[in-house]
Residue, then its C-alpha position, 0 to 999 in steps of 0.5 A: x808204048x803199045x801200037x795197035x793196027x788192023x790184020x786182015x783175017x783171011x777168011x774171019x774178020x779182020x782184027x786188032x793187033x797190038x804190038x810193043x813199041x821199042x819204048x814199051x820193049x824198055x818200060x816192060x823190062x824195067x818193070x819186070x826187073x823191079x818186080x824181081x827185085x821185090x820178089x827177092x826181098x820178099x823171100x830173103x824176109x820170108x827165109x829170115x822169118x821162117x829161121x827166126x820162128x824155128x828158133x823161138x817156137x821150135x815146137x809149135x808153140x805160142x810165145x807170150x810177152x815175156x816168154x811164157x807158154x800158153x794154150x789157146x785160152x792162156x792157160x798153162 
């Protein structure tokens, strides 16, 4: 997946490049193409939550089991 060779360093020290091999090309754009993937479904849950909690709470406020609007200590 990944090869590795020794370049001279013209007037350095010669060092270590690492390039991707063709099999390492593919792995990296199926890997990428799932990360996408998730990220996407990540966003569509984020957008559908943010929609949700703007029609429950639309002004900010806590929601308690059975609908009941409480400040901070449960009062109110």
């Amino acid at each position: 997946m990944v090869r590795s060779s020794w370049e001279g360093g013209g007037d350095g020290p010669e060092r270590r490049v690492y390039r991707l091999t063709s099999k390492g090309l593919r792995q990296l754009r199926e890997d990428a193409d799932a990360i996408g993937q998730v990220v996407a479904a990540l966003a569509r849950f984020i957008g559908d939550y943010h929609e949700v909690a703007a029609r429950l709470e639309p002004d900010g406020g806590e929601t308690r089991a059975g609908g009941d609007r409480t400040g901070a200590r449960g009062e109110g």
